[in-house]
NUTORMI-709189 format. One record per residue: residue in one letter; x negated, y, z of N, C-alpha, C in turn. Coordinates in Angstrom, 1 decimal. Layout:
# NUTORMI-709189
ATOM aa   n.px   n.py   n.pz  ca.px  ca.py  ca.pz   c.px   c.py   c.pz
ATOM  A      X      Y      Z      X      Y      Z      X      Y      Z
...
This chain:
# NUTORMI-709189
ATOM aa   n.px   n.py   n.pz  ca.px  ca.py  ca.pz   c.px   c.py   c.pz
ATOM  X   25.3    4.8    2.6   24.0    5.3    2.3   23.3    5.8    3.5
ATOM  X   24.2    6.5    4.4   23.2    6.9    5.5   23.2    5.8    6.6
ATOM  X   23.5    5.1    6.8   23.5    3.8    7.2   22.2    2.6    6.6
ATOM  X   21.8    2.7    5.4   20.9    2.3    5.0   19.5    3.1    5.1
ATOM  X   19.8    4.5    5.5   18.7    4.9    5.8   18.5    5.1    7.2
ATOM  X   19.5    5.0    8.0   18.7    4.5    9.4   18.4    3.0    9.6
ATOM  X   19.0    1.9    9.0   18.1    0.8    8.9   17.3    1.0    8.7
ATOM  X   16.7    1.8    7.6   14.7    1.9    7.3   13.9    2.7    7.9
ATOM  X   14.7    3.8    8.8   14.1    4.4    9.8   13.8    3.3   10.9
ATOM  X   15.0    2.7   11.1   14.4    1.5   12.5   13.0    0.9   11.8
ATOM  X   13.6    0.4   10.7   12.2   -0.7   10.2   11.0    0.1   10.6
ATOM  X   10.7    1.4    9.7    9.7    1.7    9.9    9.4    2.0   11.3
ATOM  X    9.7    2.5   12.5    9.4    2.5   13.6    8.9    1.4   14.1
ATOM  X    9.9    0.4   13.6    9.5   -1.1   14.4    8.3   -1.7   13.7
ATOM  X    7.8   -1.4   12.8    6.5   -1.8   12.1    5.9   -0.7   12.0
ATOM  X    5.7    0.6   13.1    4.5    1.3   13.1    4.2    0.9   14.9
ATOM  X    5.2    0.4   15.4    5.4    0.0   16.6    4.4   -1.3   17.2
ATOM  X    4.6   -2.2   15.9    4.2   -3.4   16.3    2.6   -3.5   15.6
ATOM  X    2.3   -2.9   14.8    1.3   -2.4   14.3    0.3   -1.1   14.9
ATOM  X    0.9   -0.3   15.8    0.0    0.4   17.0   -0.1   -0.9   17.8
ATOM  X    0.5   -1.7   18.3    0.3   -2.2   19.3   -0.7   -3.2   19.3
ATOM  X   -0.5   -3.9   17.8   -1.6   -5.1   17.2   -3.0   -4.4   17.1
ATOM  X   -3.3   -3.0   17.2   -3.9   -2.4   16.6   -5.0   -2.1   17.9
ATOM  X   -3.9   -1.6   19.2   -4.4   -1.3   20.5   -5.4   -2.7   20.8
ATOM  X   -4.4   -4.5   20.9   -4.6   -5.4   21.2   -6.4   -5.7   20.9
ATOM  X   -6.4   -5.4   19.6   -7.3   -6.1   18.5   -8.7   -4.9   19.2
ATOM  X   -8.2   -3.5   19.4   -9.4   -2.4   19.8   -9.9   -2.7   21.4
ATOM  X   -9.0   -3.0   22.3   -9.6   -3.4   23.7  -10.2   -5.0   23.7
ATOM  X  -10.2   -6.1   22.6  -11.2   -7.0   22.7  -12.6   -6.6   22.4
ATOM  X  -12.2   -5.5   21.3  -13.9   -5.0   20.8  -14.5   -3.8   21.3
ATOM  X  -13.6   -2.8   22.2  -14.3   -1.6   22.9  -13.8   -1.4   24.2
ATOM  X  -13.3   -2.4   24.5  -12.7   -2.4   25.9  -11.4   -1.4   26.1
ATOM  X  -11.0   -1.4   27.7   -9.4   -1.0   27.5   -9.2    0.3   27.7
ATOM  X  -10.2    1.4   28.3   -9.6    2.5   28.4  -10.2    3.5   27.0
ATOM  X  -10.7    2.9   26.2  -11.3    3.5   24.8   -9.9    2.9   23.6
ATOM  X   -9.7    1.8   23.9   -8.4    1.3   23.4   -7.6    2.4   23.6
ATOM  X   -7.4    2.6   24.6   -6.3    2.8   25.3   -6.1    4.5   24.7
ATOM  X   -7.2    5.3   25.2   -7.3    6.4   24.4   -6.7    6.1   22.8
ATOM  X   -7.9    5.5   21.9   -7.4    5.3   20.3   -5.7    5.3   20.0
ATOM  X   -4.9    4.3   21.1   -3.7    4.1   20.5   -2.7    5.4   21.2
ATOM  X   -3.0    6.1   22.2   -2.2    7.3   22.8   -2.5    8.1   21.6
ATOM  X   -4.2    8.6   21.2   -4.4    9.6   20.5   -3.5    9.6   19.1
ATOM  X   -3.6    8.6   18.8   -3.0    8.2   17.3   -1.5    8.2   17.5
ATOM  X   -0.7    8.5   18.2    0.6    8.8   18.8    0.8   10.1   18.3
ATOM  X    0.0   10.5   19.7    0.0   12.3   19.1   -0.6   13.0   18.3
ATOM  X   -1.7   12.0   17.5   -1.6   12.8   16.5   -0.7   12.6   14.9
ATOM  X    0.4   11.6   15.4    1.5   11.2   14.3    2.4   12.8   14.8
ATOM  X    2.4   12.9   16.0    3.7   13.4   16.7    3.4   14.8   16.4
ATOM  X    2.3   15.8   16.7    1.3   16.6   16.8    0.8   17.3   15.5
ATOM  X    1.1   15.8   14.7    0.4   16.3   13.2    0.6   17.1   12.3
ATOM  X    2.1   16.8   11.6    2.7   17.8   10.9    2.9   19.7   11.2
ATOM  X    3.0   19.8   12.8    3.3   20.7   13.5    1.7   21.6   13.1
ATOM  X    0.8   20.9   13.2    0.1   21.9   13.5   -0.9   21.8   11.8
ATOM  X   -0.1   20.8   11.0   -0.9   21.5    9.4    0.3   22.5    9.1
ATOM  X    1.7   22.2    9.5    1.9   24.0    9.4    2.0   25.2    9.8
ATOM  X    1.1   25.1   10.8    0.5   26.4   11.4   -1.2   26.6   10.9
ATOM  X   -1.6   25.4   10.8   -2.7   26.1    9.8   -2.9   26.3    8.6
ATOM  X   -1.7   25.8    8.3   -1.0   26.4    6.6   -0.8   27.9    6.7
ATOM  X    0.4   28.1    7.8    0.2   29.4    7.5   -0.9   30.4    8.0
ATOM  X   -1.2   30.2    8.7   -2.7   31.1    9.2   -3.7   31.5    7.9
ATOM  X   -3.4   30.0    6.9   -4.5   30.3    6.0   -3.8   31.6    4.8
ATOM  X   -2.5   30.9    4.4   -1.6   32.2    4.1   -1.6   33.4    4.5
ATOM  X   -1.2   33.8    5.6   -1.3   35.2    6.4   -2.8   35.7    6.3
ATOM  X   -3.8   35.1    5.6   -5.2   35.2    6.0   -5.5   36.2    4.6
ATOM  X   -5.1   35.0    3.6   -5.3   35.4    2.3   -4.3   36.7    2.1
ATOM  X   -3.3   36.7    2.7   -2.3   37.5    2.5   -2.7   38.8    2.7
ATOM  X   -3.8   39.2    3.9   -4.3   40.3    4.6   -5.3   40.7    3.8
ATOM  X   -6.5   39.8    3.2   -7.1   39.9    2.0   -6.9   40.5    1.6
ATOM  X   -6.0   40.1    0.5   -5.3   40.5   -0.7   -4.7   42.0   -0.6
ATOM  X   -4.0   42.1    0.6   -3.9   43.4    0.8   -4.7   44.3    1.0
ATOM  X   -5.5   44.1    1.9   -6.9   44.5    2.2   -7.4   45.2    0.7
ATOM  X   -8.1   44.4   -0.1   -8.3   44.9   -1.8   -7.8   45.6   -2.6
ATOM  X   -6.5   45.0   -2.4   -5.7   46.2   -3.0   -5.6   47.6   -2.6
ATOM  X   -5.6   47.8   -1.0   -6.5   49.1   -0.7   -7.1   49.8   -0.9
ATOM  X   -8.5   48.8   -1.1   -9.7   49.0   -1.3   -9.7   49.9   -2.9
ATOM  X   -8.9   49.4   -4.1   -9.0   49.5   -5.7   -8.3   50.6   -5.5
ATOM  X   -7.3   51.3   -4.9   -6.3   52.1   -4.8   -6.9   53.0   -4.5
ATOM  X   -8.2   53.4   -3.6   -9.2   54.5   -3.4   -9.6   55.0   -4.5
């Protein structure tokens, strides 16, 4: 079983791999190479970058409402 799931971890790498790269190819015939070139780095980090920072602005929104909420309850307790 875990053997079968790093075969599909390779796969997917290797077909998000070959698909940035088709992707970069296909963007520097139609906007040239350092606009390409940006698109396919940005879309890296923001695969790499991404999850990290929806959960920090997950919790910010949490901690936000959280202070709110406290905040009111405060407020009603006067």
């Amino acid at each position: 079983m875990h053997q079968d799931q790093n075969q599909d971890q390779a796969l997917a790498a290797t077909l998000a791999a070959l698909l940035l790269v088709g992707v970069t190819l296909i963007a520097r015939e139609l906007i040239g190479l350092w606009p390409a070139a940006g698109l396919g780095m940005g879309s890296v980090l923001i695969a790499y970058w991404g999850p990290a920072a929806a959960r920090r602005i997950a919790l910010a929104v949490a901690a936000r409402r959280f202070g709110r909420h406290i905040a009111a309850y405060e407020r009603a307790a006067r």
